[in-house]
N, C-alpha and C positions, 0 to 999 in steps of 0.2 A: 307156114312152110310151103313148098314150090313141091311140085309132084305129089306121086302116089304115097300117104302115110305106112306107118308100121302096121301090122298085122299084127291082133290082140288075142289074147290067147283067149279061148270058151271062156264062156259063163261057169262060172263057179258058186256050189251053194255048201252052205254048213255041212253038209253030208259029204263032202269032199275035201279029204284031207289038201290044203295046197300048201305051199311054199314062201311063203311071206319075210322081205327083207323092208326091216328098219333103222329108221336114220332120223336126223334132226340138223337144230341148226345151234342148238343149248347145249349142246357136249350128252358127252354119252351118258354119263347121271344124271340128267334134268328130270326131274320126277314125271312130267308130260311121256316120256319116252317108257320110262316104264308104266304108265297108266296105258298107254296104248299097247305095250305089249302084252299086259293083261288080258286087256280087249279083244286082241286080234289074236292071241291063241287059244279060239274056240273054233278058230272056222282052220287052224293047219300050223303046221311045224314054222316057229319064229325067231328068225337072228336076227339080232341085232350088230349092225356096223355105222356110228356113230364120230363126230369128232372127239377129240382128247379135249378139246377144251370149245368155251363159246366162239360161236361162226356168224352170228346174229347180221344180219344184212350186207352177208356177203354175196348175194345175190348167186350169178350161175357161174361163179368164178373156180378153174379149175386149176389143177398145180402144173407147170410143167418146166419150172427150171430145177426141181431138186427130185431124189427118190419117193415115193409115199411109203411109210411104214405102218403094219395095226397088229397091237399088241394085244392079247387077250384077255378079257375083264369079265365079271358078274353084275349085273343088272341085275339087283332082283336072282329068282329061281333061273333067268335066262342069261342063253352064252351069247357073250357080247363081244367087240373087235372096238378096239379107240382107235383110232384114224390119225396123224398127224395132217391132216388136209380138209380139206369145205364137204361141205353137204355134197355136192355132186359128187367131190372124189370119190366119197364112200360107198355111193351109188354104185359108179364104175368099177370102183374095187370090190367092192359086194360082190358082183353081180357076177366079178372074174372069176372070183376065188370062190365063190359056193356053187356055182353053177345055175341051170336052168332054176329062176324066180318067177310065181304067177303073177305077184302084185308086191309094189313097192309103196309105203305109207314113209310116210316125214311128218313127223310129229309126236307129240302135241305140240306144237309150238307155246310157247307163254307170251301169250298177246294174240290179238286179231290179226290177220293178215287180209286188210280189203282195202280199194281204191287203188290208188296211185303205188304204196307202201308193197303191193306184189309186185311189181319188177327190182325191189332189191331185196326181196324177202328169199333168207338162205332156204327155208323150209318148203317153201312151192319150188324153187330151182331143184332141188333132189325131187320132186315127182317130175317135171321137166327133163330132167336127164332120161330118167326112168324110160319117161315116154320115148324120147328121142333114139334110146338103146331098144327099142320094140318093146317095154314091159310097161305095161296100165301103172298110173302112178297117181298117186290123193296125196293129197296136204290136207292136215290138219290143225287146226288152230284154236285155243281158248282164254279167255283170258285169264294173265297170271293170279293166280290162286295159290302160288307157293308151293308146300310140302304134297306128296304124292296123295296123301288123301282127300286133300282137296279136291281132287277129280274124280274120286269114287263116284258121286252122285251122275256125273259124265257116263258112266262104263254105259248103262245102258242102252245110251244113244248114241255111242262109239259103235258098239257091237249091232247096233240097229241101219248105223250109216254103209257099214262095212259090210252088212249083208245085203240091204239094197243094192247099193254101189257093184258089189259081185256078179250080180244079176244084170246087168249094164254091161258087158264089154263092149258096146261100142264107145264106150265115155273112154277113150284113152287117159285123160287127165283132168282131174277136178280136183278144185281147191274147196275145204268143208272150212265154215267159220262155227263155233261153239258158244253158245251165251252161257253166262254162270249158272241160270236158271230155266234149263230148255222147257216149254209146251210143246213142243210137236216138231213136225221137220218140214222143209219148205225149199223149195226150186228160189232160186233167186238171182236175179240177174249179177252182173260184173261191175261192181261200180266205178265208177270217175271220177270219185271225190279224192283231194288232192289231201296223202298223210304226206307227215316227216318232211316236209322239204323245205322247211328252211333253217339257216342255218342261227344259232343264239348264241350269243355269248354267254361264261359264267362270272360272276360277280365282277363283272365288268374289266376283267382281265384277259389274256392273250388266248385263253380258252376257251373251244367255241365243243357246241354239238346240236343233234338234229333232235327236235322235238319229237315226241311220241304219241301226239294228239292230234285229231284233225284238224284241219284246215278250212276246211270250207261245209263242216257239218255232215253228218251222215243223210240220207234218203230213207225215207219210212218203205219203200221197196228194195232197200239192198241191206237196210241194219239188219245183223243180227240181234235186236234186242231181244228177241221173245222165240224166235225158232232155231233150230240147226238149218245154215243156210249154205250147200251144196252147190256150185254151177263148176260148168265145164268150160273149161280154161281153154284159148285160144296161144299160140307164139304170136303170128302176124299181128302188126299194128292195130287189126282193126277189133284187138280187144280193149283197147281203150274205147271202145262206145258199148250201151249199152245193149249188150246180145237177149236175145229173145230167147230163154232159157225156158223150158217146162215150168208152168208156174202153179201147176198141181200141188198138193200134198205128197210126200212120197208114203 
């Protein structure tokens, strides 16, 4: 981005009730969504405004030839909004309609979201927005594991990231990747490796679709195989290179 960025709102800790809007890119029941609402109603009050249905690599694609409507639903013990629009919409509508948000989360995503595969990933575009409307925005991502309790063993390293992460406002925007089996949490650079882009045919007929595997291999400094891998997310082009991310522990 060109000029002075947004202005983030304080550091926020467990002891501080905040305001937390969530979203996704799996529709408003994807079991990710409500594992992270779990998660992130320890640290403050959580809505959730989600799509009616999956948005999956709709990238930062927003509505603007028809009205948006969001009808209200239960997730889980929480109050929820189905969107007929993309992950950003909901962002935007979110953000309208409930008022001042401290932090906006997307996710869990079901799948990783690294390399190339974030610029058309629906669930980094809703923290994207987030940012771009002034509110601090994470992506979340892990791989698909199915049914909501698959991600139980997750909650503690959700609620671990979310608290670090709070204590950061200068990080406007970071995308977290989740492995099945975390050890520990780790800074990690933005990788370059090239997902999803080419296009396959199916049984050799007029149907085609984009693979979901890499392409050119992961980097033993950017997989998430063994840690929760956190970095801070750039717009400008020049986050296709490797950025020098804190390579501490968190």
């Amino acid at each position: 981005m060109h000029g002075p960025g947004p202005t983030w709102p304080r550091s926020c800790t467990p002891t501080l009730a905040v305001r937390i809007l969530l979203t996704n890119d799996d529709g408003v029941f994807s079991p990710g969504v409500l594992a992270l609402a779990e998660a992130a109603s320890r640290f403050g009050e959580v809505r959730i405004v989600a799509p009616d249905m999956e948005q999956s690599s709709v990238a930062h694609a927003i509505t603007a030839s028809r009205p948006l409507s969001q009808r209200p639903a239960r997730v889980g013990r929480f109050e929820a909004f189905r969107v007929n629009g993309t992950p950003a919409d909901c962002v935007g509508l979110g953000l309208f309609v409930w008022g001042p948000v401290d932090l906006v989360l997307s996710g869990i995503n079901l799948g990783l979201n690294v390399g190339n595969a974030m610029w058309h990933s629906g669930t980094l575009a809703a923290a994207k927005q987030a940012s771009l409307l002034g509110v601090r925005g994470i992506a979340l991502s892990a791989p698909d594991v199915g049914e909501e309790l698959g991600y139980v063993g997750l909650r503690p390293y959700v609620e671990t990231v979310i608290h670090r992460l709070l204590d950061l406002p200068q990080l406007g925007l970071v995308n977290v990747n989740f492995p099945s089996r975390p050890r520990g949490l780790r800074w990690s650079r933005q990788s370059v490796r090239h997902y999803d882009g080419r296009m396959l045919a199916v049984r050799k007929n007029q149907l085609h679709h984009f693979p979901l595997s890499s392409m050119t291999g992961l980097s033993a400094r950017t997989s998430p195989a063994s840690f929760n891998t956190p970095h801070p997310a750039r717009f400008d082009r020049r986050s296709l290179q490797d950025t020098d991310s804190p390579r501490r522990r968190l």
